[in-house]
C-alpha positions in Angstrom: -78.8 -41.0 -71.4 -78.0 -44.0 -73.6 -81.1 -44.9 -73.9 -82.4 -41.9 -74.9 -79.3 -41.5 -77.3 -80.8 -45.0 -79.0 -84.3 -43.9 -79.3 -84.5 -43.2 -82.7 -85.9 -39.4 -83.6 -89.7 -39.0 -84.9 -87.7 -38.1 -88.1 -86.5 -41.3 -88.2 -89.8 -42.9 -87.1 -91.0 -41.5 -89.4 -88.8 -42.4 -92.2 -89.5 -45.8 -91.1 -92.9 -46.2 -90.6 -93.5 -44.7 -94.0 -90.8 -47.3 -96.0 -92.9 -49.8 -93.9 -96.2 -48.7 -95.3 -94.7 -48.3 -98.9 -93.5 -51.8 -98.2 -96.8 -53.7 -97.2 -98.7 -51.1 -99.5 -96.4 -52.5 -102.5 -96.9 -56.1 -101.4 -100.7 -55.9 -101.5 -101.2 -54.9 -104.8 -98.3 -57.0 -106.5 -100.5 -59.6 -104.9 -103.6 -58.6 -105.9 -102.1 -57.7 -109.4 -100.5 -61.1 -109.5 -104.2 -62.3 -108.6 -106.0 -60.8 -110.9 -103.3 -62.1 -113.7 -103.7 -65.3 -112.4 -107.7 -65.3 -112.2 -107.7 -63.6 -115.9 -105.5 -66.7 -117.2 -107.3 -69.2 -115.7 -110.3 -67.3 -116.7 -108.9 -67.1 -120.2 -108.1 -71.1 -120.1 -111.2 -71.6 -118.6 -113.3 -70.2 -121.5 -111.1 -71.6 -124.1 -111.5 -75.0 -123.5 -115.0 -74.4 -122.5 -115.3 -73.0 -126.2 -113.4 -76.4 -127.7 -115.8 -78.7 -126.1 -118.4 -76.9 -127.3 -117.2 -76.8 -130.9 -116.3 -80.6 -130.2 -119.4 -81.4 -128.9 -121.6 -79.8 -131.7 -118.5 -81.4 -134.4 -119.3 -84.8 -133.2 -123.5 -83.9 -133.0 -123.0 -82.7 -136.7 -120.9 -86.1 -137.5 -123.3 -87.9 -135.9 -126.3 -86.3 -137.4 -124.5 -86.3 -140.9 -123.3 -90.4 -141.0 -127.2 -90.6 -139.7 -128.4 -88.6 -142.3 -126.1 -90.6 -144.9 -127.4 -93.5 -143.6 -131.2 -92.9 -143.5 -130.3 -91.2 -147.0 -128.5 -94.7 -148.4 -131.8 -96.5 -147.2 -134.2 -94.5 -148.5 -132.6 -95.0 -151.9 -132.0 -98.9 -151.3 -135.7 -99.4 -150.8 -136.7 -97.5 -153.6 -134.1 -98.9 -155.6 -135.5 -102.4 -154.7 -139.0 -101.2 -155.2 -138.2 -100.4 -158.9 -136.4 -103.6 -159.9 -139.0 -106.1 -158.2 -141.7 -104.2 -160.2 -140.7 -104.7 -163.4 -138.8 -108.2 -162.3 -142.1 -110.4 -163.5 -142.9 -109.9 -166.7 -146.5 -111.4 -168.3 -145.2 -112.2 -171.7 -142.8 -115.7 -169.8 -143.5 -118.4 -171.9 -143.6 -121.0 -169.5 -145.5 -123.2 -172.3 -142.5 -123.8 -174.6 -140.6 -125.1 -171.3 -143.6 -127.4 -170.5 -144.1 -131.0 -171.9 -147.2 -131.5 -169.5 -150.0 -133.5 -172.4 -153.1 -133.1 -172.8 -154.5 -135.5 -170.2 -152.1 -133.9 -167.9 -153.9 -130.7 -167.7 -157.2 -132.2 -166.1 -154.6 -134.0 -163.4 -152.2 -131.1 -162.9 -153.8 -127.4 -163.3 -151.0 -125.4 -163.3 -151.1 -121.4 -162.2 -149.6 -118.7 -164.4 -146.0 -118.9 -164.1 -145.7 -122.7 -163.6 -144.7 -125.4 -166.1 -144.8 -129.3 -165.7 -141.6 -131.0 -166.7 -140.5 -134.2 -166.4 -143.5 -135.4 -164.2 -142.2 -132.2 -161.9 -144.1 -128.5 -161.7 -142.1 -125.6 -161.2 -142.6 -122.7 -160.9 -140.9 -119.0 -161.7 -138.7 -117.1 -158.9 -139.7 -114.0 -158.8 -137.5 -113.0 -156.3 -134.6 -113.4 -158.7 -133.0 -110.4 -160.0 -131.5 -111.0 -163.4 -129.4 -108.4 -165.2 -127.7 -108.6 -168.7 -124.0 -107.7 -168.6 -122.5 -106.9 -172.2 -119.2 -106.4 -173.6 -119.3 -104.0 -177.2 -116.4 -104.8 -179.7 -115.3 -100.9 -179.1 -112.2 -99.3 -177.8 -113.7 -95.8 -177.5 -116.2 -94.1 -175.2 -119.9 -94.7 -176.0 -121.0 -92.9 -178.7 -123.7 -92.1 -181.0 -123.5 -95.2 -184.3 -123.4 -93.6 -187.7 -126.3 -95.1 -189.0 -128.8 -98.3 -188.0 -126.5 -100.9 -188.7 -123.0 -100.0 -187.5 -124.0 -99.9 -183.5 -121.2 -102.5 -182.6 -121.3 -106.3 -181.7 -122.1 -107.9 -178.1 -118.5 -109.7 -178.1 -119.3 -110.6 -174.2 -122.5 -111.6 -173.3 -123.4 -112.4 -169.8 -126.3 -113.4 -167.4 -126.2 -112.5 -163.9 -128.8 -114.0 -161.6 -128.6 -112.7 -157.8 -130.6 -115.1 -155.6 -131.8 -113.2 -152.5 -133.0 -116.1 -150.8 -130.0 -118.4 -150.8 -127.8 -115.1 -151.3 -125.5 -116.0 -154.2 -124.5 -114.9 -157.6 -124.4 -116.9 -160.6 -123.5 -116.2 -163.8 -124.7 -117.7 -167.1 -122.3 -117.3 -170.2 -123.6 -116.9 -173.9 -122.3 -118.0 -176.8 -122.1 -114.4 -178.9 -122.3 -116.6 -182.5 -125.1 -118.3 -180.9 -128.2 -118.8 -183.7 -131.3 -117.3 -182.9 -133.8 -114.8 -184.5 -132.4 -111.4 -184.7 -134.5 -108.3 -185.7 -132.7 -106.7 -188.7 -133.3 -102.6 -189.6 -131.6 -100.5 -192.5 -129.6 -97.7 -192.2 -132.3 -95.1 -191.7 -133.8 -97.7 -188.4 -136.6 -99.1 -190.6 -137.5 -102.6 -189.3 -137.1 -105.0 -192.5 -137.5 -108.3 -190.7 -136.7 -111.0 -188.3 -134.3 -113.4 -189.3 -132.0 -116.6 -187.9 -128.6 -114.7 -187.0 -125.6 -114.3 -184.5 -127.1 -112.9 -181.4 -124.2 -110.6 -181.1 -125.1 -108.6 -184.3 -128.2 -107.9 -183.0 -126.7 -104.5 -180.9 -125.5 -103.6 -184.6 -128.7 -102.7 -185.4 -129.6 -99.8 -183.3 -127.7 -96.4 -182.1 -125.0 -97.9 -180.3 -126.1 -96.8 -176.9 -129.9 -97.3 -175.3 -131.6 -98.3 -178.6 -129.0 -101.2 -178.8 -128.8 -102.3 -175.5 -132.8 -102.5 -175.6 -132.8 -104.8 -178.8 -129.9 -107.2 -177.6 -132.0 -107.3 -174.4 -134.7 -108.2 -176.5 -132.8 -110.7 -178.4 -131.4 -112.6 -175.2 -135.1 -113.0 -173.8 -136.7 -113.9 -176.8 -133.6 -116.7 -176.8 -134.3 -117.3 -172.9 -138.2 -117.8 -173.2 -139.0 -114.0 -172.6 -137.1 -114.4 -169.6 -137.9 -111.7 -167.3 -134.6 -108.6 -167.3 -134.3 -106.4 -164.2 -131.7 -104.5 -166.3 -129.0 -104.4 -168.5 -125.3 -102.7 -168.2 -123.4 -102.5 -171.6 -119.4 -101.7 -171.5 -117.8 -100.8 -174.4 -114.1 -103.1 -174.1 -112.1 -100.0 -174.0 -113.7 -99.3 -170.3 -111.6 -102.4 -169.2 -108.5 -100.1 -169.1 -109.9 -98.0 -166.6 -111.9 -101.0 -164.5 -109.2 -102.7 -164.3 -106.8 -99.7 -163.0 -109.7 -98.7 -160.9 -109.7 -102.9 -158.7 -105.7 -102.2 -158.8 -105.5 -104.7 -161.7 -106.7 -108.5 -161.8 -104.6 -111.3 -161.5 -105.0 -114.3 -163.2 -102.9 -117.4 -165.4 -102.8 -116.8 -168.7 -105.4 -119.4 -170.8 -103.6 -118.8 -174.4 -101.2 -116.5 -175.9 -101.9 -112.8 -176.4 -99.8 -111.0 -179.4 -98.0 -108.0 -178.6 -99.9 -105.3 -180.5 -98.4 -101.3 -180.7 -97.2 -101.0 -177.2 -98.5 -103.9 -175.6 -95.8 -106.6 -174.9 -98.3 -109.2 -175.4 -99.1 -112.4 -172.9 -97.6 -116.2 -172.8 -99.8 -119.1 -172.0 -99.0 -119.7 -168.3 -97.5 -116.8 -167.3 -99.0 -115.4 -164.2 -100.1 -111.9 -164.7 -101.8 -108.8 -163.1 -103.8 -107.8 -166.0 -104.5 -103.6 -165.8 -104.7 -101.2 -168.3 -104.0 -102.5 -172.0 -103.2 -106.1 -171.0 -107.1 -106.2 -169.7 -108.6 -105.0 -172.5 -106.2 -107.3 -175.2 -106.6 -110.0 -173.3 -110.6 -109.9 -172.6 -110.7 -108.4 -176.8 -108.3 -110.6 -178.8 -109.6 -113.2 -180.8 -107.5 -114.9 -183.8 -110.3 -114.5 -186.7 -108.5 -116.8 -188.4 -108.6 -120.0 -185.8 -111.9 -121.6 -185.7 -114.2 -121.1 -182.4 -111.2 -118.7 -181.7 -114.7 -116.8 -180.2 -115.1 -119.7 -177.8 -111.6 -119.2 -176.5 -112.1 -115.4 -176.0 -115.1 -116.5 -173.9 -113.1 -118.5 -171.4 -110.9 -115.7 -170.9 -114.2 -113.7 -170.2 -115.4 -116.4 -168.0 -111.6 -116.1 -166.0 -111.4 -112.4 -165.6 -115.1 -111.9 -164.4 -114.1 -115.3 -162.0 -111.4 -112.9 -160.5 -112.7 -109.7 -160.9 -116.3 -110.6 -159.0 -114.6 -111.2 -155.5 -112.3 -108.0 -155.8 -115.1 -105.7 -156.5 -117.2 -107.8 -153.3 -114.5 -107.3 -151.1 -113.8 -103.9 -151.9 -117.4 -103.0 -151.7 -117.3 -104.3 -148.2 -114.7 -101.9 -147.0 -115.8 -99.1 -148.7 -119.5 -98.7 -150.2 -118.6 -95.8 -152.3 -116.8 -97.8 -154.0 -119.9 -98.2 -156.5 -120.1 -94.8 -157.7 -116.0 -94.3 -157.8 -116.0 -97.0 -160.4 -119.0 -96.3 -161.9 -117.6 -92.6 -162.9 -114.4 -93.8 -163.9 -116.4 -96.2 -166.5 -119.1 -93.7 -166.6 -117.9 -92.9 -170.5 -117.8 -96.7 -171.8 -121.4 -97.4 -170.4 -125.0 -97.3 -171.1 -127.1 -98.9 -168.6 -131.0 -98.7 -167.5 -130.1 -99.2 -164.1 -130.7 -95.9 -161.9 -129.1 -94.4 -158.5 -131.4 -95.8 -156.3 -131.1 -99.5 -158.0 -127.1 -99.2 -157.7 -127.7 -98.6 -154.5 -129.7 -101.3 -153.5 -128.2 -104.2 -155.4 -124.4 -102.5 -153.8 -125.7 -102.4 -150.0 -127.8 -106.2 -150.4 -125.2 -108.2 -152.6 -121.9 -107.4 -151.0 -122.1 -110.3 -148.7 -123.7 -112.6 -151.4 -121.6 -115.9 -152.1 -120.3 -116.6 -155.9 -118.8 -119.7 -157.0 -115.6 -118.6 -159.3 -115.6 -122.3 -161.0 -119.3 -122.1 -161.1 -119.8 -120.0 -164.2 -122.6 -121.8 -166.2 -122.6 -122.1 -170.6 -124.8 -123.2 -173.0 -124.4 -126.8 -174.9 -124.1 -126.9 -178.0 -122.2 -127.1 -181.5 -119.8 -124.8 -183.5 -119.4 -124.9 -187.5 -118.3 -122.7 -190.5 -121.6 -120.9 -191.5 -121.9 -120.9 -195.5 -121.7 -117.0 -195.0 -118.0 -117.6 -194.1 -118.5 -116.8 -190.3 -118.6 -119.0 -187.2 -122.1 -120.6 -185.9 -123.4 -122.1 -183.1 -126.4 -124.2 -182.8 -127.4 -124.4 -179.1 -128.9 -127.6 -177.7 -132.7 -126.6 -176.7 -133.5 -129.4 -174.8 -130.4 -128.7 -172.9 -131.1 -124.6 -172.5 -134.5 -125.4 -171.5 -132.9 -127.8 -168.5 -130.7 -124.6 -167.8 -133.5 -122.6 -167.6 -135.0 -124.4 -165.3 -132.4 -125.1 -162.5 -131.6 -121.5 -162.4 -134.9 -119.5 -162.7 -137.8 -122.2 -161.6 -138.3 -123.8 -158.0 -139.4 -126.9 -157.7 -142.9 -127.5 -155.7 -143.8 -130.3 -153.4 -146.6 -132.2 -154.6 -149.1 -130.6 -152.3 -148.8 -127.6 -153.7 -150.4 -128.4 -157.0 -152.8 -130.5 -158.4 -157.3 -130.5 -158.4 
């Protein structure tokens, strides 16, 4: 009886067995559900970071391709930029004869090629794998502009040479004397040539338009003075771009050579004092002459000489780090310039002279002697034998003796 009285009823087995099945039902598909969720997440993470590496992947092809196309891009320009400089680097017109003292009965002993010279019992001859650019300063505080007339196209205060030696990979500079005598093509107002006459070489950018016209004709000048030294280029600065240059290096230090008036808002400079020249303290201190001091221009010049001595190594080093620092500074002076030097020739002399070496005491001048002209203005009267000798260590090689001769 008992244990019938225990057994539950088929109600109750019923009851049972169907909570049971509602049970396990319920478990199953919270366990597939929770499956499924799972699967879709991992699914979902699955594909997401399958998408990022594809989007990384094809980032760092598209890096890749672009530095590669920068790259092949910055080289095609380089070589064309050198191709365009080395071609017009020789010119035919040298006058190698006016550096020569090779005599008459010399020339049956020694037959020298074009582009050689005889001098002091030694031939040399022309480097043509020099690259020498004319780097001028204009007495102008503005932006380039077009001159009023023929004659008012601003002086070449700062007159520079810069030689870059591919072969020994070094820059040198060669410093002019702007009062320097030397024929000078003079025009009139309305650009008519009148005639060629002994004068400051740094009038001779007066006579043109005050950009390209003047650049050209002080180019002309300088080669003519040079015996028709061969020009790969010139750049022309009017002085007011040394505000933004010098902002643009974040400013160049140097010692003070002489005193530097204050003038409107500038404080003005003590001989001495050790300075970070930027903004108007560049441009008074690179501008200022005392007109009324004798060979106050050669003065000016040494503080030319000094900042360029500083400046060089700056721009090198800052070139190295960062390549587009050439056309950075070249907008920001882009106003104050006129140059014949294109894209492709930046370029080139940017990417190949970065590394080259420049001595900062080695900044080479011309000899000679400064007087009071009768006109009431300061000359100098270079020393030709000594220009010629200049001439020659920079620009000429020196051949062994085999090389030459019947």
């Amino acid at each position: 009886m008992s244990s019938h009285e225990d057994r539950p009823s088929r109600s109750d087995r019923s009851s049972s067995h169907r909570s049971s099945h509602r049970s396990s039902h319920y478990s199953d598909s919270q366990r597939i559900h929770d499956d499924h969720s799972r699967f879709k997440k991992e699914s979902h993470s699955k594909i997401i970071y399958s998408i990022i590496k594809r989007v990384l992947a094809f980032t760092g092809i598209f890096l890749i391709i672009s530095a590669l196309g920068i790259m092949v891009s910055w080289r095609i320009l380089s070589g064309r930029g050198r191709d365009s400089l080395y071609a017009a680097n020789y010119s035919e017109d040298l006058d190698t004869a006016s550096l020569s003292d090779q005599s008459d009965d010399q020339e049956e002993e020694i037959r020298l090629r074009p582009g050689q010279i005889l001098r002091n019992g030694r031939v040399y001859e022309y480097n043509k794998d020099l690259l020498t650019f004319l780097v001028m300063g204009i007495d102008d505080p503005m932006p380039v502009s077009q001159a009023e007339d023929y004659t008012s196209g601003g002086q070449a205060d700062a007159l520079f040479l810069m030689v870059l030696d591919p072969d020994l990979e070094k820059i040198s500079l060669i410093a002019i004397n702007r009062n320097i005598m030397t024929d000078i093509d003079v025009y009139n107002e309305a650009g008519e040539y009148e005639y060629t006459g002994n004068g400051q070489l740094c009038i001779q950018h007066g006579y043109g338009d005050g950009m390209v016209l003047s650049c050209e004709r002080q180019a002309a000048a300088v080669r003519r003075l040079f015996h028709n030294l061969p020009l790969a280029g010139y750049i022309s600065v009017n002085m007011g771009g040394m505000v933004p240059l010098s902002r643009a290096v974040g400013g160049v230090p140097v010692t003070v050579l002489e005193d530097i008036p204050p003038m409107g808002s500038f404080e003005g400079l003590t001989r001495g004092q050790d300075v970070v020249l930027t903004g108007a303290s560049a441009f008074w201190y690179t501008k200022y002459r005392d007109t009324e001091v004798f060979n106050s221009a050669a003065g000016r010049m040494e503080r030319q000489k000094q900042f360029l001595q500083t400046l060089i190594p700056i721009l090198r080093e800052s070139i190295k780090k960062d390549i587009s620092t050439v056309p950075r500074i070249y907008r920001d002076l882009a106003e104050y310039t006129v140059t014949d030097l294109t894209l492709d020739e930046m370029v080139y002399l940017a990417d190949n002279s970065k590394d080259y070496s420049f001595d900062t005491e080695g900044i080479m001048t011309i000899k000679g002697v400064a007087t009071m002209g009768d006109s009431g203005f300061e000359e100098f009267y270079h020393d030709e034998d000594a220009l010629a000798d200049l001439i020659v260590s920079v620009f000429y090689t020196e051949l062994p003796a085999e090389e030459y001769g019947n």
